[in-house]
mmCIF file of the N, C-alpha and C atoms, coordinates in Angstrom:
data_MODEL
# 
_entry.id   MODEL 
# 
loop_
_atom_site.group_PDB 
_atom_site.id 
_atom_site.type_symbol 
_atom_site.label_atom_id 
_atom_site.label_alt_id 
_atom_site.label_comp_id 
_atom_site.label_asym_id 
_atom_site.label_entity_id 
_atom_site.label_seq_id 
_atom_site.pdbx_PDB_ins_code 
_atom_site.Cartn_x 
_atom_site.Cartn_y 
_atom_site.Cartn_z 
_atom_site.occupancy 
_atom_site.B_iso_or_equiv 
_atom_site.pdbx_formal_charge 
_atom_site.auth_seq_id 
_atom_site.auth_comp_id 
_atom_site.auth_asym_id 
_atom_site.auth_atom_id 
_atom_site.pdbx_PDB_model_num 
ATOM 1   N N  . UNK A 1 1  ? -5.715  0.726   8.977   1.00 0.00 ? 1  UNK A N  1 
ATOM 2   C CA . UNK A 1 1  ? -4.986  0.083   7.925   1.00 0.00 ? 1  UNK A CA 1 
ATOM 3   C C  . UNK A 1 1  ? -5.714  0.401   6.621   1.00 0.00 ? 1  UNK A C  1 
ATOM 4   N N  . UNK A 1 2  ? -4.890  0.885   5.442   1.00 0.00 ? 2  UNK A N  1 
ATOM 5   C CA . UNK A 1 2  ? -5.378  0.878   3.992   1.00 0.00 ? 2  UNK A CA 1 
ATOM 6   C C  . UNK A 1 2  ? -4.878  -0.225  3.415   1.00 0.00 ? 2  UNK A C  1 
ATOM 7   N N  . UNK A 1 3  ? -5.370  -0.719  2.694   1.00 0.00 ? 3  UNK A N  1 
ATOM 8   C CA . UNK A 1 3  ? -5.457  -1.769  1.607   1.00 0.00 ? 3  UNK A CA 1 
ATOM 9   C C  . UNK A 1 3  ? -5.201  -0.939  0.598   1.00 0.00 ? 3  UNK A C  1 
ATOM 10  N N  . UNK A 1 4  ? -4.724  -1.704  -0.334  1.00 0.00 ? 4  UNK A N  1 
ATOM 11  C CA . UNK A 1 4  ? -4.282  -1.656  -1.737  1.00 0.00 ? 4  UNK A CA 1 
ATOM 12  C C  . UNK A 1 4  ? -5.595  -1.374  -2.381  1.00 0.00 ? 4  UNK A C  1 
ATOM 13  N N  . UNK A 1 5  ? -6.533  -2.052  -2.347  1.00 0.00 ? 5  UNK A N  1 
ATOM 14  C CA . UNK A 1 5  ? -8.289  -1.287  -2.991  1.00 0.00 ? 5  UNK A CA 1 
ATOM 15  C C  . UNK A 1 5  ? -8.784  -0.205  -2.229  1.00 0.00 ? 5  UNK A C  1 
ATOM 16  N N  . UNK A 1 6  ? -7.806  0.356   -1.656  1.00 0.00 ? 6  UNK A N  1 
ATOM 17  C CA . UNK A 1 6  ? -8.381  1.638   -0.681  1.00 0.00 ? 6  UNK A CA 1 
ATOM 18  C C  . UNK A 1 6  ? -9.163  1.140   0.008   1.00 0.00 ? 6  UNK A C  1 
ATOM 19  N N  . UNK A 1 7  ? -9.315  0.324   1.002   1.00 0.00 ? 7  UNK A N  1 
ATOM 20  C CA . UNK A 1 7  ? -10.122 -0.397  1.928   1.00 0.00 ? 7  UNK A CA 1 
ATOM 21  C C  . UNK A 1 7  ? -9.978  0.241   3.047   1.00 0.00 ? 7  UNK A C  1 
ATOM 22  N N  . UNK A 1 8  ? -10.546 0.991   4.131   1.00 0.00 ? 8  UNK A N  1 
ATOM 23  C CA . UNK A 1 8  ? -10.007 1.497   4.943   1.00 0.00 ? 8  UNK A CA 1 
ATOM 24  C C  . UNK A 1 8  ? -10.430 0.096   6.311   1.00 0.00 ? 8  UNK A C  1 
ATOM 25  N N  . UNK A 1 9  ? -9.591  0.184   7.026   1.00 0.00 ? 9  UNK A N  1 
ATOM 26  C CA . UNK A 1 9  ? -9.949  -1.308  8.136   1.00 0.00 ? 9  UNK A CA 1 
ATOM 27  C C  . UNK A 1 9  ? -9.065  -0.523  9.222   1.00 0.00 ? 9  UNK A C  1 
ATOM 28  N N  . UNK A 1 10 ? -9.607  -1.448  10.522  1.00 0.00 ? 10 UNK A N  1 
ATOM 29  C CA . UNK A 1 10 ? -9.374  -0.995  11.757  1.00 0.00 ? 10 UNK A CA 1 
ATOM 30  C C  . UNK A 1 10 ? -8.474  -1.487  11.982  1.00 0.00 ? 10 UNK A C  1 
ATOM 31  N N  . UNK A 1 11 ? -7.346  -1.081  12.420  1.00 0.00 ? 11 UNK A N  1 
ATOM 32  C CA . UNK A 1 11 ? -5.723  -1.801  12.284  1.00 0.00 ? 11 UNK A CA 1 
ATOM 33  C C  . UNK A 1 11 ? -5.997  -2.748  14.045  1.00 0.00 ? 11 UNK A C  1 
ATOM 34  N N  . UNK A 1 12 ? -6.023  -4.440  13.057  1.00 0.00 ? 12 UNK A N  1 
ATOM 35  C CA . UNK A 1 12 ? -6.221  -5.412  14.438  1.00 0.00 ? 12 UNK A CA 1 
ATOM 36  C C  . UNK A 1 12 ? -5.533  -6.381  14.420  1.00 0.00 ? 12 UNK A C  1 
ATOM 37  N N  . UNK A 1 13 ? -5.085  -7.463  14.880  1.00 0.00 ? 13 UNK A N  1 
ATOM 38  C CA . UNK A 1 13 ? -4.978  -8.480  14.487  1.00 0.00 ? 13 UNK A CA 1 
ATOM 39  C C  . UNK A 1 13 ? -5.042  -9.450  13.674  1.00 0.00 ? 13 UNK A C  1 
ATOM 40  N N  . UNK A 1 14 ? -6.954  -9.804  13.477  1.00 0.00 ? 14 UNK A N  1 
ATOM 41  C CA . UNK A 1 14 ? -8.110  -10.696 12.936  1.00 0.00 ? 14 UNK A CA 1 
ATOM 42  C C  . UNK A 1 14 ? -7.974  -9.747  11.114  1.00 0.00 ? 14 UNK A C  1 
ATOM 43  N N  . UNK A 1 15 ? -7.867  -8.505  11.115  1.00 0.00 ? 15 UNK A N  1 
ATOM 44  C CA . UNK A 1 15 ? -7.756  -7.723  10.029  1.00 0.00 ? 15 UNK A CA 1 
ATOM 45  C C  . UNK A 1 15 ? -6.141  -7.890  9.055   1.00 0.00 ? 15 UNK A C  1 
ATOM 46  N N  . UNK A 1 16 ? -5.334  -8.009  10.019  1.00 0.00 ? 16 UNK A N  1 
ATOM 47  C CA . UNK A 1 16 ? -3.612  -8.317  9.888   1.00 0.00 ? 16 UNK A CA 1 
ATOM 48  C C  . UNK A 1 16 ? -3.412  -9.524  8.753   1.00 0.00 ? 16 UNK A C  1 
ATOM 49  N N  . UNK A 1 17 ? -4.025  -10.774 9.996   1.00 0.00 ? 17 UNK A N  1 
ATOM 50  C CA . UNK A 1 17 ? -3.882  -12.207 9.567   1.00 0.00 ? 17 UNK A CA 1 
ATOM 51  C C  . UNK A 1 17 ? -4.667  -12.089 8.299   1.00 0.00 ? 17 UNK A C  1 
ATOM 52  N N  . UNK A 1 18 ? -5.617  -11.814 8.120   1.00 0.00 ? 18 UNK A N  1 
ATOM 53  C CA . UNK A 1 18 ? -6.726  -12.046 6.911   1.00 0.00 ? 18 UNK A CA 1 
ATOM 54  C C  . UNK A 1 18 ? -5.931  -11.410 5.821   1.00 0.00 ? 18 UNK A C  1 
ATOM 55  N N  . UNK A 1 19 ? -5.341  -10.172 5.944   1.00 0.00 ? 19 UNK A N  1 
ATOM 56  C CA . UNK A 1 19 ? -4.685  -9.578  4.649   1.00 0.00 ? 19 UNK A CA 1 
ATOM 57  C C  . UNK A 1 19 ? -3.602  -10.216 4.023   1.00 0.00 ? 19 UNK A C  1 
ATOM 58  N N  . UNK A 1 20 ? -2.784  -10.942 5.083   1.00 0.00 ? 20 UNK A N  1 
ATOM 59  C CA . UNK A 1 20 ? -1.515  -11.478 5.281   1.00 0.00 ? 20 UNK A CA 1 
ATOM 60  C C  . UNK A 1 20 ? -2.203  -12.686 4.377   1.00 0.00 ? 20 UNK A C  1 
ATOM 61  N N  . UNK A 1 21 ? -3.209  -13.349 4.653   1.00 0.00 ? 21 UNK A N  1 
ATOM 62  C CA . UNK A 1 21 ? -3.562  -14.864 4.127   1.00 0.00 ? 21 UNK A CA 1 
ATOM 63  C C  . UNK A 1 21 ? -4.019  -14.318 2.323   1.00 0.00 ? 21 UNK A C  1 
ATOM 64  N N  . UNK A 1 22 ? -4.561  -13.499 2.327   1.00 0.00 ? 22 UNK A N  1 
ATOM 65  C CA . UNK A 1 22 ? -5.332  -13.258 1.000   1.00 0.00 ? 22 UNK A CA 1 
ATOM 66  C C  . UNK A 1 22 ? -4.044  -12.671 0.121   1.00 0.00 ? 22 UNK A C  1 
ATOM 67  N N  . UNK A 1 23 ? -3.378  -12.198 0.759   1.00 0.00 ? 23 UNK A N  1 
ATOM 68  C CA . UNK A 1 23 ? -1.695  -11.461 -0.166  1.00 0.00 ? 23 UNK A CA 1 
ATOM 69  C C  . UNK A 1 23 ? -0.881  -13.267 -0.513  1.00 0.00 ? 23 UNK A C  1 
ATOM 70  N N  . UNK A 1 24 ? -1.645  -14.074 0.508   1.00 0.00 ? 24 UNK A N  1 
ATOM 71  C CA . UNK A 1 24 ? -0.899  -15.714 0.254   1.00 0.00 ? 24 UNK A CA 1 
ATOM 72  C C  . UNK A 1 24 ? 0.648   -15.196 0.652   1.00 0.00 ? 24 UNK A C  1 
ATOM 73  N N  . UNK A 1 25 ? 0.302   -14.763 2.127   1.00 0.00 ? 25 UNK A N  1 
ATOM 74  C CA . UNK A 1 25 ? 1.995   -13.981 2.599   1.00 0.00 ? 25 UNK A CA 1 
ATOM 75  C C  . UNK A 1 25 ? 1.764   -16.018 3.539   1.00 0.00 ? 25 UNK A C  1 
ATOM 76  N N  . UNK A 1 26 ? 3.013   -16.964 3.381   1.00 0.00 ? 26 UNK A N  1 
ATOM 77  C CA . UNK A 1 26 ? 3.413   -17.788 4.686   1.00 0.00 ? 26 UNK A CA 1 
ATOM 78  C C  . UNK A 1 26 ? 3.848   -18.215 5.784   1.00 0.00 ? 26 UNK A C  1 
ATOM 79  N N  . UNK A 1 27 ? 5.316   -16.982 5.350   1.00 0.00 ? 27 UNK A N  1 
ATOM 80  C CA . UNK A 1 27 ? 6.360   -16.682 5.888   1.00 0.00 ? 27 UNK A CA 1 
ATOM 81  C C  . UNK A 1 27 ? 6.640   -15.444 6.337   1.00 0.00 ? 27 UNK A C  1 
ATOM 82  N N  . UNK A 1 28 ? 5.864   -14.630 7.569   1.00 0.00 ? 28 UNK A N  1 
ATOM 83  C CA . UNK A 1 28 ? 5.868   -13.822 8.236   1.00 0.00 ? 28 UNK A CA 1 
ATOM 84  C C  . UNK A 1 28 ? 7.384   -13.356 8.808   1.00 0.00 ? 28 UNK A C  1 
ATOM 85  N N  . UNK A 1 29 ? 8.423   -13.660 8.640   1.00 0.00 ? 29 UNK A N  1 
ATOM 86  C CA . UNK A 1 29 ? 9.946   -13.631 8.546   1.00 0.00 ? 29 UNK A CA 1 
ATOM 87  C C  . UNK A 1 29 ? 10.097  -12.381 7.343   1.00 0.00 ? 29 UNK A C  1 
ATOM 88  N N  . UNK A 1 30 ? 9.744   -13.078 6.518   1.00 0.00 ? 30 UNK A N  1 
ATOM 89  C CA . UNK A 1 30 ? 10.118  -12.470 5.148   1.00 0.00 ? 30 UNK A CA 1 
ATOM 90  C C  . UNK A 1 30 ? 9.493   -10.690 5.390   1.00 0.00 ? 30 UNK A C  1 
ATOM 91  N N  . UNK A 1 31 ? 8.362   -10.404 6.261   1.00 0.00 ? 31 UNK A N  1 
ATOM 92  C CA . UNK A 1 31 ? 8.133   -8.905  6.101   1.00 0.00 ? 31 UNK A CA 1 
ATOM 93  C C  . UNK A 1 31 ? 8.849   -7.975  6.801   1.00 0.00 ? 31 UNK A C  1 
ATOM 94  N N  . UNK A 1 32 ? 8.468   -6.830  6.495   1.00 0.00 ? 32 UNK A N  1 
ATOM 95  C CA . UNK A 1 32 ? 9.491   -5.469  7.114   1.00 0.00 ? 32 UNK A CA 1 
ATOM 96  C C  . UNK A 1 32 ? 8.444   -4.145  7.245   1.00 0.00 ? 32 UNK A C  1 
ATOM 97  N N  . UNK A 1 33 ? 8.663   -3.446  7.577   1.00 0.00 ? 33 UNK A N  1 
ATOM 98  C CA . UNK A 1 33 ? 8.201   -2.275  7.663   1.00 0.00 ? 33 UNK A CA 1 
ATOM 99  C C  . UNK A 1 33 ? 8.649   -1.135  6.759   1.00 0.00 ? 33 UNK A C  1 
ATOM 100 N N  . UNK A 1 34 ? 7.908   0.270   6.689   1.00 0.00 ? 34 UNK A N  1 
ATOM 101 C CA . UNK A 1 34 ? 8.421   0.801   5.688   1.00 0.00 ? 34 UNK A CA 1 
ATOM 102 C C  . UNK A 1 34 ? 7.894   1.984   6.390   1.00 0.00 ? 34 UNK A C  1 
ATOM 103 N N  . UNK A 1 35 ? 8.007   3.501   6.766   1.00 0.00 ? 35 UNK A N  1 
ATOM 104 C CA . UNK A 1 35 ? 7.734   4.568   7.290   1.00 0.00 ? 35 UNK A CA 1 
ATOM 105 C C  . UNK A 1 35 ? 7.824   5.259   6.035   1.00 0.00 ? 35 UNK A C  1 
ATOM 106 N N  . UNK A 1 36 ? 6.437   6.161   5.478   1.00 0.00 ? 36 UNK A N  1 
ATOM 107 C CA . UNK A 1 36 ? 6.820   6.964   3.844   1.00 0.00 ? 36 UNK A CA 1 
ATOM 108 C C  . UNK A 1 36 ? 6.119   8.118   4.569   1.00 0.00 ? 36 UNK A C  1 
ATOM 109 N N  . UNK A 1 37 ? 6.602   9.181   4.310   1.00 0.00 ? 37 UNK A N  1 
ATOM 110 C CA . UNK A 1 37 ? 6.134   10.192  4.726   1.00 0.00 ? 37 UNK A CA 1 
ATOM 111 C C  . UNK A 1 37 ? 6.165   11.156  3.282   1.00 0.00 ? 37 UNK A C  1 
ATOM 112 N N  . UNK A 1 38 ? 4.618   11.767  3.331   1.00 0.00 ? 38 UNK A N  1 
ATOM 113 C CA . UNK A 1 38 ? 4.337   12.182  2.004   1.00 0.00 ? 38 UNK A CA 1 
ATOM 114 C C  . UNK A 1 38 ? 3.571   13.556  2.332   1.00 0.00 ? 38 UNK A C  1 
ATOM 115 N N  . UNK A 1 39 ? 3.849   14.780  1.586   1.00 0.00 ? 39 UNK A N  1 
ATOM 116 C CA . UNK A 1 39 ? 2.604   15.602  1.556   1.00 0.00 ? 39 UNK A CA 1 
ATOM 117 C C  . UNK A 1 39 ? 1.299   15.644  0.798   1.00 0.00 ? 39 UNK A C  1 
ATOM 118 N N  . UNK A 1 40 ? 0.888   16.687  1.052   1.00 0.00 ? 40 UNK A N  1 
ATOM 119 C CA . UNK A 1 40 ? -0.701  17.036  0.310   1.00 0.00 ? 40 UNK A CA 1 
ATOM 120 C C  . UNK A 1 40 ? -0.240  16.928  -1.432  1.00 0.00 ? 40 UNK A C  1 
ATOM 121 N N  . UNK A 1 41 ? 1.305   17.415  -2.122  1.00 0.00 ? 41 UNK A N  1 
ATOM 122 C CA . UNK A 1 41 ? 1.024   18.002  -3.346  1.00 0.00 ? 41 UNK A CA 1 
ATOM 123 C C  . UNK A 1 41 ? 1.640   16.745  -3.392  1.00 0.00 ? 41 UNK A C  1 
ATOM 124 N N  . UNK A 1 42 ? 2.401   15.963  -3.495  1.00 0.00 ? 42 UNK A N  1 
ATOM 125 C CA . UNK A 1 42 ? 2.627   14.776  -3.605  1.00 0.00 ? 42 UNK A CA 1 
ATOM 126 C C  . UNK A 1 42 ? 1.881   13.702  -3.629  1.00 0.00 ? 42 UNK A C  1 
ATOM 127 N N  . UNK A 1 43 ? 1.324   13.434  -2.357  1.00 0.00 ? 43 UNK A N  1 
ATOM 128 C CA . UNK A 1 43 ? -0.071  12.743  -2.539  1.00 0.00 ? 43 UNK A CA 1 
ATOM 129 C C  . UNK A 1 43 ? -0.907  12.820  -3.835  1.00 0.00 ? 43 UNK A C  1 
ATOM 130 N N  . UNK A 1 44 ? -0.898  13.844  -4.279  1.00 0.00 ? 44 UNK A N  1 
ATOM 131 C CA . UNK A 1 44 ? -2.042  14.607  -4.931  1.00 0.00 ? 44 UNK A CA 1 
ATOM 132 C C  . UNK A 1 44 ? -1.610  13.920  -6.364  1.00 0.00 ? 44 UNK A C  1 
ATOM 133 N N  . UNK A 1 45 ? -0.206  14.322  -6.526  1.00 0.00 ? 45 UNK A N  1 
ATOM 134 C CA . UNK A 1 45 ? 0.406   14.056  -8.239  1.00 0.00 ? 45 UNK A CA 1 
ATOM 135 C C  . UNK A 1 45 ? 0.674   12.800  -7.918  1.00 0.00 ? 45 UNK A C  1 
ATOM 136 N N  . UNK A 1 46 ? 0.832   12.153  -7.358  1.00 0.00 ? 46 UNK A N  1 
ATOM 137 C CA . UNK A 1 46 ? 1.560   10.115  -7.485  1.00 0.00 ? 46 UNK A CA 1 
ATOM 138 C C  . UNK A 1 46 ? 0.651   9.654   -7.641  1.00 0.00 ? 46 UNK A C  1 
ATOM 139 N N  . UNK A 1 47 ? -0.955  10.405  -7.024  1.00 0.00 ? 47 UNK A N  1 
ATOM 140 C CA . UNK A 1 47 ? -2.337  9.460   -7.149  1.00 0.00 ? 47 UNK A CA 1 
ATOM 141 C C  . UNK A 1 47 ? -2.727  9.416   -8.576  1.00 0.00 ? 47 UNK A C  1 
ATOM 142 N N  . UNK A 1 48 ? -2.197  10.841  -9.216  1.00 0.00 ? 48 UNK A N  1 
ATOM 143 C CA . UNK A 1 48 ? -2.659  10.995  -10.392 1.00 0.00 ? 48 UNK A CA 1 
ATOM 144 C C  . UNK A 1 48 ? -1.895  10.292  -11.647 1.00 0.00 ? 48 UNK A C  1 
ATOM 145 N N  . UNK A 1 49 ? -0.891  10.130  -11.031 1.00 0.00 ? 49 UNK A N  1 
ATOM 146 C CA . UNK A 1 49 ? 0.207   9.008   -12.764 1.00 0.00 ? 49 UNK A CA 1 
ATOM 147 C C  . UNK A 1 49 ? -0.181  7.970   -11.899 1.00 0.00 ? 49 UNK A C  1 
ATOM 148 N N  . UNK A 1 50 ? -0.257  7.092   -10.465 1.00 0.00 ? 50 UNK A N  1 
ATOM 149 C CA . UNK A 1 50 ? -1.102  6.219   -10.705 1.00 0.00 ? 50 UNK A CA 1 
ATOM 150 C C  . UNK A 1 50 ? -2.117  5.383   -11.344 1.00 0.00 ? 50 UNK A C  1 
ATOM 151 N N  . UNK A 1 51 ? -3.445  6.846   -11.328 1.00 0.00 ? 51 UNK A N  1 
ATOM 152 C CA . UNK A 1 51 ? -4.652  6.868   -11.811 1.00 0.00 ? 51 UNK A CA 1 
ATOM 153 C C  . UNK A 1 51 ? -4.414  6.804   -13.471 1.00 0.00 ? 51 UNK A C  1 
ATOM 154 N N  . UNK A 1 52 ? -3.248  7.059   -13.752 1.00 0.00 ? 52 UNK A N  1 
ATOM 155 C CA . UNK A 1 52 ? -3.158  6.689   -15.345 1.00 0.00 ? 52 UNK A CA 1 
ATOM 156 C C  . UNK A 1 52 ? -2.604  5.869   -15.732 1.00 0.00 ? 52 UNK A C  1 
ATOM 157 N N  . UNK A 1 53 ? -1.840  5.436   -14.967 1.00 0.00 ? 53 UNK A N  1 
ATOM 158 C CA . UNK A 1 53 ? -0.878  4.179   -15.732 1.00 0.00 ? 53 UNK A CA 1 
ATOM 159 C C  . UNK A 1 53 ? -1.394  3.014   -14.673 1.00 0.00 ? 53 UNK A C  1 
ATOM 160 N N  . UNK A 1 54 ? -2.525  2.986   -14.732 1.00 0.00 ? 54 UNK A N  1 
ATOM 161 C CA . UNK A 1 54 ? -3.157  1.639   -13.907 1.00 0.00 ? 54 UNK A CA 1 
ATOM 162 C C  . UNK A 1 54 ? -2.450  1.124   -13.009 1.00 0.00 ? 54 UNK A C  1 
ATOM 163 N N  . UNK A 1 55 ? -1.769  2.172   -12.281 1.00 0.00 ? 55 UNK A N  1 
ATOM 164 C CA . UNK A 1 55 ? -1.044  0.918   -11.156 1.00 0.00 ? 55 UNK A CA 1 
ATOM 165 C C  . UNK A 1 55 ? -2.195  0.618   -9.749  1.00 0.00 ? 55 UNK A C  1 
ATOM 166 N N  . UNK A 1 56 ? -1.698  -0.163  -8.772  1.00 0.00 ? 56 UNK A N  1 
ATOM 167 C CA . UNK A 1 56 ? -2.497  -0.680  -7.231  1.00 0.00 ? 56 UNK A CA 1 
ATOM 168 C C  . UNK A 1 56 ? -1.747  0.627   -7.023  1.00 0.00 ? 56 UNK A C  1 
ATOM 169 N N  . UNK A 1 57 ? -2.778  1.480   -6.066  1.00 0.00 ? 57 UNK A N  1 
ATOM 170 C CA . UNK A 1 57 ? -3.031  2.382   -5.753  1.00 0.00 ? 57 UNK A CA 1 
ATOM 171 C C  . UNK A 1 57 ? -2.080  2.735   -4.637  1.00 0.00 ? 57 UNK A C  1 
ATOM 172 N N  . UNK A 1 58 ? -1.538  2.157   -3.920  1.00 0.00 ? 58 UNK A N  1 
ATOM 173 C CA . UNK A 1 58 ? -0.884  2.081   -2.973  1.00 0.00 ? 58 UNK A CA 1 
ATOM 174 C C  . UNK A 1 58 ? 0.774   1.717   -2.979  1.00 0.00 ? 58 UNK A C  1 
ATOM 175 N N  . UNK A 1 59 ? 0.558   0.267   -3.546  1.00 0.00 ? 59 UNK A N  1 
ATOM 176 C CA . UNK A 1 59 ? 1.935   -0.279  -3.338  1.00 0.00 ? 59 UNK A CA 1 
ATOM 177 C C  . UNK A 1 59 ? 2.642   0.276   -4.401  1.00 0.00 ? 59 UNK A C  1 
ATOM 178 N N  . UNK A 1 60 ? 2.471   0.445   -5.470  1.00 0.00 ? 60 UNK A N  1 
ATOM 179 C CA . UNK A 1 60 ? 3.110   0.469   -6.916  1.00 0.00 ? 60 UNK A CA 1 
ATOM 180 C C  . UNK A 1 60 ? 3.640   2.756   -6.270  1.00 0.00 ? 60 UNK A C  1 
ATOM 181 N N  . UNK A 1 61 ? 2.522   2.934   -6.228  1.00 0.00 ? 61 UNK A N  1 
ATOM 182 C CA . UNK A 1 61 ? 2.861   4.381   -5.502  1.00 0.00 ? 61 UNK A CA 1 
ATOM 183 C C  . UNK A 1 61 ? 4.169   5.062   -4.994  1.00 0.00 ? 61 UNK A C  1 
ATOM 184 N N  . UNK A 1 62 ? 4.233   4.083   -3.164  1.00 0.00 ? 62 UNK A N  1 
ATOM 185 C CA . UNK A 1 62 ? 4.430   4.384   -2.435  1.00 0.00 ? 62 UNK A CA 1 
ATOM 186 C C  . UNK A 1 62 ? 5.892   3.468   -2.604  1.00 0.00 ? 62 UNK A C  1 
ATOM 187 N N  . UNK A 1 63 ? 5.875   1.880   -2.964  1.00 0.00 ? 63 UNK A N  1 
ATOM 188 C CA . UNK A 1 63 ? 7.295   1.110   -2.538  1.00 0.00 ? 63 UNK A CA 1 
ATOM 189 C C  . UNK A 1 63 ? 7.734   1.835   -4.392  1.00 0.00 ? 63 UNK A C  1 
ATOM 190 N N  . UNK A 1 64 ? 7.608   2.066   -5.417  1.00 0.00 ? 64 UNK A N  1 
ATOM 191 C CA . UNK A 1 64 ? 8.308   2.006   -6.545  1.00 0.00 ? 64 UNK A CA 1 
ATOM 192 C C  . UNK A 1 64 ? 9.172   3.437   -6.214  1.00 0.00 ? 64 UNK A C  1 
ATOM 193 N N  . UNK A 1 65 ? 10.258  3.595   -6.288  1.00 0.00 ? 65 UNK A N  1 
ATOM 194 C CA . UNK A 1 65 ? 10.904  4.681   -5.817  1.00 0.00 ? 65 UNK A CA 1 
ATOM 195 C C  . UNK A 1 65 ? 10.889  5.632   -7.151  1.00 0.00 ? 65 UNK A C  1 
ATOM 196 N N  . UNK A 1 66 ? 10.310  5.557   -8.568  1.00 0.00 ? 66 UNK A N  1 
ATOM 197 C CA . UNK A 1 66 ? 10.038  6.747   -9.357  1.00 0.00 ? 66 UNK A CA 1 
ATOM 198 C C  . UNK A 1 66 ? 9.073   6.103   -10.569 1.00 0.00 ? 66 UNK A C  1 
ATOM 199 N N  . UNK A 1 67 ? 8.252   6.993   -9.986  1.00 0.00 ? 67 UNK A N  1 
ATOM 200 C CA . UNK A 1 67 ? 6.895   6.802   -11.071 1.00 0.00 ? 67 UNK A CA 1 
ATOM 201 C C  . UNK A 1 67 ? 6.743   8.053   -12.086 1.00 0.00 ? 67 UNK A C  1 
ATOM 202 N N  . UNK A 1 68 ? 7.894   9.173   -12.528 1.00 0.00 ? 68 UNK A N  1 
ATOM 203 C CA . UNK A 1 68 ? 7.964   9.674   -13.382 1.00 0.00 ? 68 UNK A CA 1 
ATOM 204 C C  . UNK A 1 68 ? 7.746   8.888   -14.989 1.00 0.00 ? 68 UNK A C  1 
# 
């Protein structure tokens, strides 16, 4: 599992619940899944208008559907 601070963690349970509590997620109903499939040059440029327009590294990335 990655975290949003680039945390890398061992995808568990005890790791699940803790992220789930610190996001102040209550209602485990409310989540979904999301499958993003990305390459190397992609990866490469989303990290980088990320890396400039201060977004969370991850979510703002990966769920905002255009970071042009």
């Amino acid at each position: 599992m990655i975290t949003d601070d680039l945390k890398v963690l061992p995808l568990s349970t005890s790791n699940s619940v803790e992220l789930l509590n610190k996001l102040g997620v209550k209602d485990v109903s409310v989540l979904g899944d999301k499958i993003v499939t990305v390459g190397k040059v992609e990866v490469l440029s989303r990290s980088t208008q990320a890396f400039i327009a201060k977004m969370k590294p991850l979510t703002d990335l990966f769920l905002l559907k255009n970071v042009d």
